[in-house]
N, C-alpha and C positions, 0 to 999 in steps of 0.2 A: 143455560141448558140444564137441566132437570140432571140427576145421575142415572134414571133407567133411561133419559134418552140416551145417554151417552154410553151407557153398556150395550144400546140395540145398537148404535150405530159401531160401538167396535167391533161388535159380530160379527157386521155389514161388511166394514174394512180389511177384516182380518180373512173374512170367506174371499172377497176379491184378490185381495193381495196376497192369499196363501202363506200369511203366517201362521202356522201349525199352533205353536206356543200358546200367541197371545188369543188365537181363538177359542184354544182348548178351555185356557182360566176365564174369557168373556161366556162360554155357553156355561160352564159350569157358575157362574153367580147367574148368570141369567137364569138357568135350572130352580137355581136356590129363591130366587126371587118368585119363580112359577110355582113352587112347592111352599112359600111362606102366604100368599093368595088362596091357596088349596086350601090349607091349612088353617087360615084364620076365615074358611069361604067367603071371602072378597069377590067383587067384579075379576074376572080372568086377565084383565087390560094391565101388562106390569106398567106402562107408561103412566098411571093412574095412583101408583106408587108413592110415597113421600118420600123426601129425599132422609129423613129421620128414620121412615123405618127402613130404608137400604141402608144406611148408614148401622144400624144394630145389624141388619144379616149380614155386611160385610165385617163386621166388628169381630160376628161369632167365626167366618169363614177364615179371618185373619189369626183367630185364635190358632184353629185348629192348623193349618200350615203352619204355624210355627211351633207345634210341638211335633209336629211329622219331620218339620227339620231337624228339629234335636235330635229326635230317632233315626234317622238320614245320617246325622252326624256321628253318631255314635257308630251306626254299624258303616261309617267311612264310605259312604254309598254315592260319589262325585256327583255321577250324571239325575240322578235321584236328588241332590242337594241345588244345584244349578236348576232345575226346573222351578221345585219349590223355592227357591229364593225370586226368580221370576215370578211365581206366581204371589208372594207376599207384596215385592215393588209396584205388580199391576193391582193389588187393593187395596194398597196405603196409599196409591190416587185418588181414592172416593173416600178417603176422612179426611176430616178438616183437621187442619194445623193447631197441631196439641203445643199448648205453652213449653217454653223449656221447663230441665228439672228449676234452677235459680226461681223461676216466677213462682213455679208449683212452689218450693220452698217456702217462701215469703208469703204466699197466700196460706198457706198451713200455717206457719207461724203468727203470722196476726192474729190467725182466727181461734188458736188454741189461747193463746195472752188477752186476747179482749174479753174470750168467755173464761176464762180461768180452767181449761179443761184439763182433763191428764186423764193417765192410760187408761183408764176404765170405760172414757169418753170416746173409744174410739170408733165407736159405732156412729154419735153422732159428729163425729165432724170427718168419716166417709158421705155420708147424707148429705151434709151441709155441701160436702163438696159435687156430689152427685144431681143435685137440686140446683146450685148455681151456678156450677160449672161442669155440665156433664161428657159436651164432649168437645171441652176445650183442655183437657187434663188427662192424662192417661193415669188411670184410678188404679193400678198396678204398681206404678212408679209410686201413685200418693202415699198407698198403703207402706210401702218401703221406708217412704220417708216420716212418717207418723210415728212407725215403729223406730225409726233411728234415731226420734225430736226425743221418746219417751225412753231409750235407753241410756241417755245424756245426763 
């Protein structure tokens, strides 16, 4: 099953079954997904979708929940953090299963020792890894660890 089928049909389930929550964060990426169509004027059919580029508008929509949580967190706002935290678990459904930190590790490290790179390189081997592994790696954590291979 496709990911916009599967965002139409939690609409579907979420409108029968009167879950409030999960239908509030299924129409709002559905929204997002009707407004990336707008926007790039595509056919209006989200079911028409790739599942790559729902995969980037949930990526960007998972960003921002999680600095609203920060914000959440900071100003101690429970029922405000509980939501958002639903709603990050209901989008990390639609990414595909990113490597642990260990593999990311070891695949940074080979790749810096076979090209002989160092820190001035680190533009190309974000690339490299964005090229071969885009979204099998969460490129956040790589950056982290790149910069911790080169303070060593």
């Amino acid at each position: 099953m496709s990911l916009a089928k599967k965002i139409s049909d939690d609409v579907k389930s979420a409108l029968k079954g009167g879950d409030k929550k999960k239908l509030s964060i299924a129409r709002y990426v559905y929204s997002e997904l009707k407004n990336f169509l707008i926007k790039e004027n595509l056919d209006r059919d989200v079911l028409k979708l790739s599942d790559e580029n729902i995969i980037k508008i949930v990526k960007t929509q998972l960003k921002q929940k999680k600095e609203s949580l920060e914000f959440a967190t900071k100003a101690k706002d429970q029922i405000r953090i509980e939501d958002l935290e639903f709603d990050i678990n209901y989008l990390n459904d639609f990414l595909p299963t990113m490597m642990d930190e260990k593999n990311t590790i070891d695949i940074i490290s080979n790749h810096i020792k076979e090209n002989n790179l160092e820190n001035k390189d680190f533009g190309k081997i974000m690339g490299f890894l964005k090229q071969n592994y885009n979204n099998k790696i969460d490129m956040n954590l790589a950056s982290k660890i790149i910069k911790n291979i080169f303070k060593e």
